[in-house]
Structures are given as C-alpha cells and as structure tokens.
Backbone bond lengths (Angstrom), bond angles and torsions (degrees), N, CA, C in turn:
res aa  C-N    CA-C-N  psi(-1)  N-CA   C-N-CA  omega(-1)  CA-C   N-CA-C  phi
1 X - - - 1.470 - - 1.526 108.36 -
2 X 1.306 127.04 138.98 0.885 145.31 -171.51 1.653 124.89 -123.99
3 X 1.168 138.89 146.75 1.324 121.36 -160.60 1.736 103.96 -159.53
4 X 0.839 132.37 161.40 1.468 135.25 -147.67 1.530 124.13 -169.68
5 X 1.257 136.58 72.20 1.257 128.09 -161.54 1.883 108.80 -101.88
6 X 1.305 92.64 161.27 1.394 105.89 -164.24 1.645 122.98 -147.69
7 X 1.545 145.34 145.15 0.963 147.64 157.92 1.866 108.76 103.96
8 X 1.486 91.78 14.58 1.888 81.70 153.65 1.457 103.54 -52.82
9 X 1.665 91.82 -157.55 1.084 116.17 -176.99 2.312 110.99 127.53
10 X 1.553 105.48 179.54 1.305 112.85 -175.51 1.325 105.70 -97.99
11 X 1.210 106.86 107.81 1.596 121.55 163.41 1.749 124.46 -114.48
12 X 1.151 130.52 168.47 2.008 135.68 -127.98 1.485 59.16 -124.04
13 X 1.725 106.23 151.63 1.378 110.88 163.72 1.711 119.15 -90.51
14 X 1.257 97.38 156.71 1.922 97.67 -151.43 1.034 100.53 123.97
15 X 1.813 135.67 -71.57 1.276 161.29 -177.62 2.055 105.03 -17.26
16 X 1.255 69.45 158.85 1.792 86.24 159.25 1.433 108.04 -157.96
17 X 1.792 101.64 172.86 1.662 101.23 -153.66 2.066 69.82 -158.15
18 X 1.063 86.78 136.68 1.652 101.26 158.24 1.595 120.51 -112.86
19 X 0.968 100.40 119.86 2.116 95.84 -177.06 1.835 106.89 -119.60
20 X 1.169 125.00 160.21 1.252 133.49 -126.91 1.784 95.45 -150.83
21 X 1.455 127.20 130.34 1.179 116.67 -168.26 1.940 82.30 -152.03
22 X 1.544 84.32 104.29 0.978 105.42 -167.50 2.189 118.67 -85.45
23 X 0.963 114.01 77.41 1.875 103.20 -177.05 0.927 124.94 -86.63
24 X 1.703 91.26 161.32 1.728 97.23 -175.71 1.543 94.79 -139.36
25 X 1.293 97.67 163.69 1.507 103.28 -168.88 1.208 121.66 97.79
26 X 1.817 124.78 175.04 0.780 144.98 -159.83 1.634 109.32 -87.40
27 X 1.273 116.59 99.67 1.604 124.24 -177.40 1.689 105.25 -101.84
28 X 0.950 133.34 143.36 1.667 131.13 176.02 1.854 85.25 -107.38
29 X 1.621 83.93 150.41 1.780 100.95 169.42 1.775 116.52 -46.16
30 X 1.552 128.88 -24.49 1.154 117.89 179.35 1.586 103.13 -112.62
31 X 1.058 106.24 45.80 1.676 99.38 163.35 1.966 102.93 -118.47
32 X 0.948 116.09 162.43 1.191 111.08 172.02 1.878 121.24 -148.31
33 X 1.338 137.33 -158.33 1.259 124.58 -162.08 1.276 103.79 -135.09
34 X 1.358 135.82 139.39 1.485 140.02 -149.82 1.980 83.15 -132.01
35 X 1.183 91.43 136.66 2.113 103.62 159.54 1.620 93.40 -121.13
36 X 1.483 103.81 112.57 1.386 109.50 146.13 1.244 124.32 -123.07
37 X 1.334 117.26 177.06 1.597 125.98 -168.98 1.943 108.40 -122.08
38 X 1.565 102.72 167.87 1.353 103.77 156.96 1.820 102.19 -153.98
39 X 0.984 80.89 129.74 1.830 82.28 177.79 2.215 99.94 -93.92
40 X 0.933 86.43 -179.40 1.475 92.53 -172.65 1.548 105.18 -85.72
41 X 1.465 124.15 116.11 1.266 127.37 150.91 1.777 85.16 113.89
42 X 1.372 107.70 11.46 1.916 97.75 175.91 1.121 100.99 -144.26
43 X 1.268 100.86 163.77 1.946 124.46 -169.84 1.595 104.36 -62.17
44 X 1.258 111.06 145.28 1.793 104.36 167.18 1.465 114.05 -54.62
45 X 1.284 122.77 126.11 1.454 128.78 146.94 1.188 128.29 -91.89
46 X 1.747 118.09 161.41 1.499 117.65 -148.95 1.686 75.85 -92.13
47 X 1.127 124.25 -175.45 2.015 143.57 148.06 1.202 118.12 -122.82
48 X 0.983 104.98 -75.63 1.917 121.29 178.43 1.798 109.54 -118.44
49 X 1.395 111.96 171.28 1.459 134.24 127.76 1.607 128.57 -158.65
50 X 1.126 97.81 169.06 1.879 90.70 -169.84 1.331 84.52 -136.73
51 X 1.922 126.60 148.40 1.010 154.85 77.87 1.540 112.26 39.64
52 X 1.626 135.51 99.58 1.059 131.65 -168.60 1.529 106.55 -86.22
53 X 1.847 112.12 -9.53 1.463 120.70 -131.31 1.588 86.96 -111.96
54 X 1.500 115.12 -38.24 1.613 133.12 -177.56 1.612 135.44 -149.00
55 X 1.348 95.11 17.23 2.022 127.04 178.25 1.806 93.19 55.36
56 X 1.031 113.99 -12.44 1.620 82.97 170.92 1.510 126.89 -48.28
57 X 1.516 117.10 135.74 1.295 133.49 -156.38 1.478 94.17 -136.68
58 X 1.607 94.09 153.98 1.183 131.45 -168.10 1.820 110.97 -120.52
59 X 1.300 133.65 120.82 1.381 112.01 163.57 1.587 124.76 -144.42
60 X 1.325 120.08 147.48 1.417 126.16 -161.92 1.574 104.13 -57.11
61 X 1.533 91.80 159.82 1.202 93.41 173.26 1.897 134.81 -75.14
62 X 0.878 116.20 116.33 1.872 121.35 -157.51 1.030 120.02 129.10
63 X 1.079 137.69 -24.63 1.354 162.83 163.11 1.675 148.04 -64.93
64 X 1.437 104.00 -45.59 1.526 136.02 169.56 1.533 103.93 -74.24
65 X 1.509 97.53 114.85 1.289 121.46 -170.38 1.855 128.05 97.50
66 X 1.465 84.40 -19.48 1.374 84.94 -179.44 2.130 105.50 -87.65
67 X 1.662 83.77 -52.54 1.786 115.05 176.87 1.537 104.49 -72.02
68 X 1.178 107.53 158.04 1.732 130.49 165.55 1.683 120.91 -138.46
69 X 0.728 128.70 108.13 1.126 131.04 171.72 1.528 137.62 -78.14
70 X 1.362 132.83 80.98 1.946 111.30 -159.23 1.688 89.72 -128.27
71 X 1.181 102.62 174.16 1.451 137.71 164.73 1.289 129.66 -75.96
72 X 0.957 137.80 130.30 1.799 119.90 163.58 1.584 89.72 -120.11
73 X 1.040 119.20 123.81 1.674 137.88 -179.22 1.417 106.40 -84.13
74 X 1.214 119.74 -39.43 2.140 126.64 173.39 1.741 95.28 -33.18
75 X 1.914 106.33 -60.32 0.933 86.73 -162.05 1.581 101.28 -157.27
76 X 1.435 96.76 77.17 1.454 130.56 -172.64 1.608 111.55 10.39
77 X 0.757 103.97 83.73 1.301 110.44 -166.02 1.646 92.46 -124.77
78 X 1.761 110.93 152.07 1.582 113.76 149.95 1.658 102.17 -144.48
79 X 1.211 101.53 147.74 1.655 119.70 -167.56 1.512 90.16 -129.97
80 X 1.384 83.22 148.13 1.730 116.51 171.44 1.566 110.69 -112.44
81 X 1.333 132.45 101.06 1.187 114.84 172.20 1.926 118.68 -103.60
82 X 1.526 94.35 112.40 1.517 83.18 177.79 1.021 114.52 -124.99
83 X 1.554 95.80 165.61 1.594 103.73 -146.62 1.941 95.34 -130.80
84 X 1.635 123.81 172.14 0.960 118.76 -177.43 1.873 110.54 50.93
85 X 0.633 119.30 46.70 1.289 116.96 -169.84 1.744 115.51 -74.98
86 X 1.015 126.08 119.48 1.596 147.49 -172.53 1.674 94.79 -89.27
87 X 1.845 100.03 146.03 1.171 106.39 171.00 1.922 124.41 -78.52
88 X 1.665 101.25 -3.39 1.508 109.68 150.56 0.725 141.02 -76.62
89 X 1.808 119.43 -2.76 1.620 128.93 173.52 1.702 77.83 -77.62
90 X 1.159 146.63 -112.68 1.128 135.41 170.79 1.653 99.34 74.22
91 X 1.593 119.96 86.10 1.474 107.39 173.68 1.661 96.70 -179.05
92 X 1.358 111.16 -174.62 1.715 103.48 178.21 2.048 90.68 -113.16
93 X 1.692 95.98 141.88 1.243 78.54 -155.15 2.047 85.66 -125.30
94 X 1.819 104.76 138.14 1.299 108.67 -157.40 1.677 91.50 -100.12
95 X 1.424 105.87 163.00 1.503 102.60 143.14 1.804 110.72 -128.15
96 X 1.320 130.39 162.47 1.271 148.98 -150.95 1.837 108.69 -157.98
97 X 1.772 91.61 158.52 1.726 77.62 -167.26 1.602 81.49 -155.77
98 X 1.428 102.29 131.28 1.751 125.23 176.00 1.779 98.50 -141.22
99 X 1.430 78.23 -174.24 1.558 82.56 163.55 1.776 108.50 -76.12
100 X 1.745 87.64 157.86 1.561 80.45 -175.31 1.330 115.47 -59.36
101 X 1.246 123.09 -61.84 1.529 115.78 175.24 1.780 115.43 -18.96
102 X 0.987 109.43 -56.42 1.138 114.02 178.69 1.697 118.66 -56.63
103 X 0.864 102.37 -75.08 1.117 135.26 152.43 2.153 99.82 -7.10
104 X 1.210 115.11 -77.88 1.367 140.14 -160.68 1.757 89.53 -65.45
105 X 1.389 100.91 -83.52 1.705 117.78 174.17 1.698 85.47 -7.92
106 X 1.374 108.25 -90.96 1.632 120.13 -167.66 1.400 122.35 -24.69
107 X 1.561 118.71 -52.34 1.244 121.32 178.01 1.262 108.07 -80.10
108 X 1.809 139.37 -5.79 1.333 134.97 -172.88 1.793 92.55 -93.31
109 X 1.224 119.45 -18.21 1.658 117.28 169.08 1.926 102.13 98.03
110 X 2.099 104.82 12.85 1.193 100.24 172.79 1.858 112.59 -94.39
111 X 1.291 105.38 3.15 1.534 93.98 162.23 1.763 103.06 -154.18
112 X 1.554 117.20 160.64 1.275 134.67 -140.00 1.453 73.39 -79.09
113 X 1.802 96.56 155.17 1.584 113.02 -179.22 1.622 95.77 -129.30
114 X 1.214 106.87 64.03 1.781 125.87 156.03 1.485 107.45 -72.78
115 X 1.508 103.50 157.50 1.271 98.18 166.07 1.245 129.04 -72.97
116 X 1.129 121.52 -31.50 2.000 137.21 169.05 1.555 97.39 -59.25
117 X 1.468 129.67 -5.49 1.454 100.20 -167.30 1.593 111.74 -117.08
118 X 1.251 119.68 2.09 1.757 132.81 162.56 1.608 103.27 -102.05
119 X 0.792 124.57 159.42 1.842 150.57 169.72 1.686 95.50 -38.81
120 X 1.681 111.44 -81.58 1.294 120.36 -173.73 1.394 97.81 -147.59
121 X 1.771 111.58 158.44 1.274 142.07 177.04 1.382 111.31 -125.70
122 X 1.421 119.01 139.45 0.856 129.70 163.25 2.078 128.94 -69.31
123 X 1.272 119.81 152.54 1.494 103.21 167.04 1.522 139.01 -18.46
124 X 1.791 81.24 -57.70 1.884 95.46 -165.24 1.259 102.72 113.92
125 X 1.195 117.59 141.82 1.426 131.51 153.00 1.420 111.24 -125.70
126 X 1.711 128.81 152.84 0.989 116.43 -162.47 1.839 88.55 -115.48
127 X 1.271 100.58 154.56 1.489 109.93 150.35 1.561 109.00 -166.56
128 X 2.106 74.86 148.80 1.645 84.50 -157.82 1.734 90.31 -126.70
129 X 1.394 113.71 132.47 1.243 133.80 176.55 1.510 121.57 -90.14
130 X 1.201 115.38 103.00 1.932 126.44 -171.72 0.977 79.99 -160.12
131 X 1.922 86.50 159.76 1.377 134.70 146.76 1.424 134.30 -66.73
C-alpha cells in the first residue's frame, strides 16, 4: 500500500486548505485512513480517521467542527478539509492506513503514532498558518 498526500501549503489564519491522501493498493473493507500531524519540536498527533468499509469517522479532540474528513471511492482518495484554520494547526500533516481499529486507537492518542506502528505513511505535506 502506498499513500500520497497533497495540497499543503501557506494559508492567513481564518483560512482553509483541503489536502488529499491519495492510495494505492490493496485496502480490505476493515482497514481505514488516519490524518495526523506534527508541528515542530512535538510528537505526531492523530486528527481524524474514516472507515474505508462505511466513511464513518472519528476526530480528535480540537478539531471537530473545524476539520471534515470524507472519501472519494472513484478514486480512493481521503481529504481533510479544514476550515477556520489557527496558526497551531501549523505542522506537516501525514495520512497512514491500518486496520481501522488500529488505525482510530492511533489518532485517539491510545497507541504510539511511530512510523513502524501503522501499515503505511504517507510523505507529509506541510502547512503552515501565518500572517
């Protein structure tokens, strides 16, 4: 499995930025897709994940309402759209793909979000929120 994210970039705070985590490969119905972040000088945190099997999503706390999380199934795709954006979102932000359980646990901050500890990670894309 392979994974590919896209559409950081510098956005004014207020702003929103939609980013795109693009897979390939072989996913089974109970695996699902995690968006996490790392800001500079802190541990990765989870944001969202959704359900590959039925898009139900999950999202951290700080986040819900601001973020959205969906699927595009055409062409497996999952997007993060966030909105209101704070200069503490401010981080390079990954997506990763396990089973959902796994997967979920990770972004709820009940298991370590190393790279050895999901299936696969994507690059990262960064976006950084200023004036």
């Amino acid at each position: 499995v392979q994974l590919v994210e896209s559409g950081g970039g510098l956005v004014q705070p207020g702003g929103s930025l939609r980013l795109s985590c693009a897979v390939s490969g072989f996913t089974p119905d109970y695996y699902g897709v995690g968006w996490f972040r790392q800001a500079p000088g802190k541990e990765r945190e989870g944001v969202a994940c959704i359900s590959i099997q039925d898009d139900s999503s999950y999202y951290r706390d700080g986040v819900e309402g601001r973020f959205t999380i969906s699927r595009t199934s055409s062409n497996n795709t999952v997007n993060l759209q966030m909105n209101r954006l704070d200069p503490l979102d401010t981080a390079v932000y990954y997506c990763a793909t396990d089973t959902l359980v796994r997967v979920c646990q990770t972004v709820a901050g009940k298991r370590r979000a190393g790279q050895a500890d999901l299936e696969a990670w994507g690059q990262g894309t960064l976006v950084t929120v200023s004036s």
